[in-house]
C-alpha positions, 0 to 999 in steps of 0.5 A, a space after each residue: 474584489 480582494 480574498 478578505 472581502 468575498 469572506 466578509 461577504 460569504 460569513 455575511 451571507 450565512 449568519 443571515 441565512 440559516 438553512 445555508 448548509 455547514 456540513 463538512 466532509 469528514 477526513 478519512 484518517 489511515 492508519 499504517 498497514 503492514 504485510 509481512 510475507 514469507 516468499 518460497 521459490 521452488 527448483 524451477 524458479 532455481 533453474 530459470 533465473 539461476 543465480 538472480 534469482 533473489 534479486 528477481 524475486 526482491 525486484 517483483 516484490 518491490 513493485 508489489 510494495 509500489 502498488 499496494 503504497 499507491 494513493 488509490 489504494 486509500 490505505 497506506 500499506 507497507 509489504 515486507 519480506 520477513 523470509 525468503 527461502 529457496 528450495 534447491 531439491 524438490 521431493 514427493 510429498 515433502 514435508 516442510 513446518 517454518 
């Protein structure tokens, strides 16, 4: 039996039958999301990856973005770094306004 006569058959079917269900599943329309994030890595971070350290912190939040653009998430969600900043000397109850 061809594809245009089992929908000849099924079109058919239903104008004869009314209670034949119609219900379609609503479409989950997703809008883009953005995430804009300041990361700060302190002197021990500094003293741990040294001069890598931006790009161990740039490569961590690319596999965060990877997450978060995963279809299971169900939304798609864009994670940006707007600012990095490394503090290179700590001090007691600094304060620090961005």
């Amino acid at each position: 039996m061809s594809i245009q006569e089992t929908m000849r058959k099924r079109s058919a079917h239903s104008r004869d039958d009314p209670s034949a269900s119609r219900s379609r599943r609503k479409r989950f329309l997703s809008y883009p999301r953005f995430v804009e994030l300041m990361v700060t890595a302190d002197t021990k971070m500094l003293r741990h990856h040294g001069r890598n350290l931006e790009h161990y912190i740039l490569t961590i939040m690319s596999v965060v973005a990877a997450i978060y653009k995963d279809p299971s998430v169900g939304n798609l969600i864009n994670i940006m770094i707007v600012k990095l900043i490394v503090i290179h000397n700590e001090q007691v109850h600094q304060k620090t306004s961005f």
